[in-house]
N, C-alpha and C positions, 0 to 999 in steps of 0.2 A: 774632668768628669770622673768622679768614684765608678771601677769597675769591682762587680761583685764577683763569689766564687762562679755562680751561675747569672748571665748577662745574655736578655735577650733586648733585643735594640729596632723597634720598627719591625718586626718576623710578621708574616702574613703566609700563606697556606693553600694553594688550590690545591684540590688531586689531579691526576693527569687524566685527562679527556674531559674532563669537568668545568663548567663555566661558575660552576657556585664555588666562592671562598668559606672555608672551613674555619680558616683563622682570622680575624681582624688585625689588625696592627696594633700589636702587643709588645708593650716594652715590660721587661723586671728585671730587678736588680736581686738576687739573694745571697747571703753574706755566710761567709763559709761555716757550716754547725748551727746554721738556720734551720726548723722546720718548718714548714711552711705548706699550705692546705691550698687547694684550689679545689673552689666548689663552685653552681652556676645548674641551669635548668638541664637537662639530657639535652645532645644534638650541641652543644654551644661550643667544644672545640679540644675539652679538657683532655682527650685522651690523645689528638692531635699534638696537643703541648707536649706530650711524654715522648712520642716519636719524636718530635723536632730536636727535643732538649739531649737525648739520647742519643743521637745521631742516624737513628733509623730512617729516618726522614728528611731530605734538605729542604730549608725555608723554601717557599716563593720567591719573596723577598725579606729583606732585613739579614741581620746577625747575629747568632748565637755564639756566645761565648763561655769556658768550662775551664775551669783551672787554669785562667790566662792563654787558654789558646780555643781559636776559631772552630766552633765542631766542624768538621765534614768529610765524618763517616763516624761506626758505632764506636761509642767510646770503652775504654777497657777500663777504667772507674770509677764504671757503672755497676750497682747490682738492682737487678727489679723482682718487683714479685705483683700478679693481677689477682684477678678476683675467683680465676679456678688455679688449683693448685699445682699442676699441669705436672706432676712429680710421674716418671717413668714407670709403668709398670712393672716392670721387670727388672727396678733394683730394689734394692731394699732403701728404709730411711737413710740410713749409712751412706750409703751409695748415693743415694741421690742431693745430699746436701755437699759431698765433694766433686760433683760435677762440673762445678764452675773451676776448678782447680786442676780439672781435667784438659780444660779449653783454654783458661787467661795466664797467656808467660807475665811470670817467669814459673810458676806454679807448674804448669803445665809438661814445662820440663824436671821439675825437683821433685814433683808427685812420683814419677817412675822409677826414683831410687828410694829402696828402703828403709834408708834413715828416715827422709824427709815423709815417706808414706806413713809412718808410726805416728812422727808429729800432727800430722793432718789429720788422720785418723782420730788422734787426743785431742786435737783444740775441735773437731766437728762433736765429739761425744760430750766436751763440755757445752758447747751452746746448745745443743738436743737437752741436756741437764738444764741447764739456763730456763727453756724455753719448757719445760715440765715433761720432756722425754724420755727422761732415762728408764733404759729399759726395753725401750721400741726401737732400738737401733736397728734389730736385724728384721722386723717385719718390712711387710710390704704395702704398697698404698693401699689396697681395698682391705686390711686391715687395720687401715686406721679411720677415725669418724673424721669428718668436715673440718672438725677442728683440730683435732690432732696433724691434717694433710696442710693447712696453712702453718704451724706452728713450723714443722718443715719447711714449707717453702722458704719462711721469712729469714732462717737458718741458711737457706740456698745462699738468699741473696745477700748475707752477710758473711757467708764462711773467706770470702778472699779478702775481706774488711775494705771496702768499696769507699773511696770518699764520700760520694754520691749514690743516694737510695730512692729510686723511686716506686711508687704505690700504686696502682690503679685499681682503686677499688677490693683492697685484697682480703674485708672483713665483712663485702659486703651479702656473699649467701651464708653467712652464718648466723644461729641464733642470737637474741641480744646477750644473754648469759656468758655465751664463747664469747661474745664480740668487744665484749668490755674488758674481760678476761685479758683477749690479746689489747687492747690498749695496753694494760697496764705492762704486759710485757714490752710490747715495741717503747713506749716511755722509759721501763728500767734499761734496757738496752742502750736505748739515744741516751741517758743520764750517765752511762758508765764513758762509753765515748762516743763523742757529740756529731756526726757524720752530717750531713746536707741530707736533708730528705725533701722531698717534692711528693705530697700524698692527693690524688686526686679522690673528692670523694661524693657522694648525694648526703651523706651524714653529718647535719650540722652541726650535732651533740660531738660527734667525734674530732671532725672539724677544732669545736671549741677546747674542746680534751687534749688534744694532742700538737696543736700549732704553735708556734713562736708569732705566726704571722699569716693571715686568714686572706686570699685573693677571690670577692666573687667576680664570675665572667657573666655576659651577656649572653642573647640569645645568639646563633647561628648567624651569618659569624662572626663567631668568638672576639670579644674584646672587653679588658681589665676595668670593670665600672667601682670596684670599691677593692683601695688595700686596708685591710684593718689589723693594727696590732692587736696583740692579745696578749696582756701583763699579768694573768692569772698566775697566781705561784706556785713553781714546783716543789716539789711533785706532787700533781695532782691525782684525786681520790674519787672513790666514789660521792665521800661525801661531797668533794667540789663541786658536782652536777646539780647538788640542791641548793646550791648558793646564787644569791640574788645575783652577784657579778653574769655568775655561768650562764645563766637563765637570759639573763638581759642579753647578752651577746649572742646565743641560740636564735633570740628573737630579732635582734637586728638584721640578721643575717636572712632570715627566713623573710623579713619585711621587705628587704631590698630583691631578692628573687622573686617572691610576688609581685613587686613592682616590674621587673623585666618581660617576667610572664605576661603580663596585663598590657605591655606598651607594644 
């Protein structure tokens, strides 16, 4: 049996004290530099998936597995980013995008010598650059708008170059304008180097925009009723969105959750 970078195998979910299951029995396989979408009605399990896969959470039952070894505990080749930006108030953008570098060895140790602090300092002010920051390094988060405090975050979770990237919903309080906006960064990003992302999202369009490979879930609980590839070609555009391919797959997708809904 093909094992993938990320391999969950039978995983199922209670909480503790709880007799309702969260997670159905979920198998997936995803293939290292995959991105891959998981979307499905609220309540069905998607955010549960991100605890499991991450290690914050152990199965019920089943197996998860991550870079060829079994999770169980948080993994350190993880970086995430949700849907508030949750950036420190009391450092600056600077500050807060090398925080993970602060916490994950070997960083952790090499960040408190000088040399290695310069360098860090440089590759976090280029992806702030990347990401349309320059500039805002030394503010602070209530100086920056909704959009400017994800574009940071998404920086957080890439400054230690994470093999593994996961999303939960992390575009989803901003306007549509910002929000496409960041598509197109997180896409230039993953096109430079192609890292395993797992984006949990309500956004079908986004969904459709951004996956290698589309998972909808069921209702509560949770379990995998449709894998859909997505062959659309990158790199995709605005204009992609108006194209009959795009369109058509928005609406499959949308047809198949309304069917969940309804059953």
């Amino acid at each position: 049996m093909t094992i993938g970078f990320v391999d969950l195998d039978r995983v199922t979910l209670s909480y503790p004290g709880s007799d309702e299951c969260a997670l159905g029995e979920t198998t997936m396989k995803i293939k290292k530099g995959e991105f891959v979408a998981v979307v499905g009605p609220s309540g069905c399990g998607k955010s549960s998936l991100m605890k499991l896969v991450t290690g914050l959470m152990p199965p019920t039952t089943g197996t998860i597995i991550v870079a060829d070894q079994e999770v169980k505990g948080p993994l350190k080749i993880c970086g995430m980013a949700f849907q508030n930006a949750t950036l420190l108030p009391w450092r600056t953008t600077l500050r807060n995008v090398l925080l993970p570098l602060e916490i994950v060895e070997p960083h952790r140790r090499l960040i408190k010598q000088k040399s290695h602090r310069k360098n860090y300092e440089d590759k976090a002010r280029a992806l702030l650059a990347t990401v349309g920051l320059e500039g805002f390094e030394d503010k602070y988060p209530w100086q920056l708008s909704g959009g400017m405090q994800q574009r940071a975050n998404l920086c957080r979770a890439l400054i230690h170059e994470p093999d593994l990237l996961m999303l939960d919903e992390p575009f989803g309080a901003l306007d549509a304008f910002t929000r496409e906006e960041l598509w197109d960064i997180l896409q230039t990003l993953w096109l430079q180097r192609p890292f395993t992302v797992i984006l949990v999202t309500h956004d079908l369009r986004e969904a459709a925009y951004l996956a290698d490979t589309i998972y909808v879930m069921s209702k509560r609980p949770g379990r995998i009723l449709l894998r859909r590839e997505n062959d659309l070609a990158r790199p995709r555009t605005e204009d992609s969105t108006y194209s009959q391919d795009f369109m058509d797959l928005v609406h499959e997708l949308r047809d198949k959750i309304r069917t969940v809904r309804a059953a």
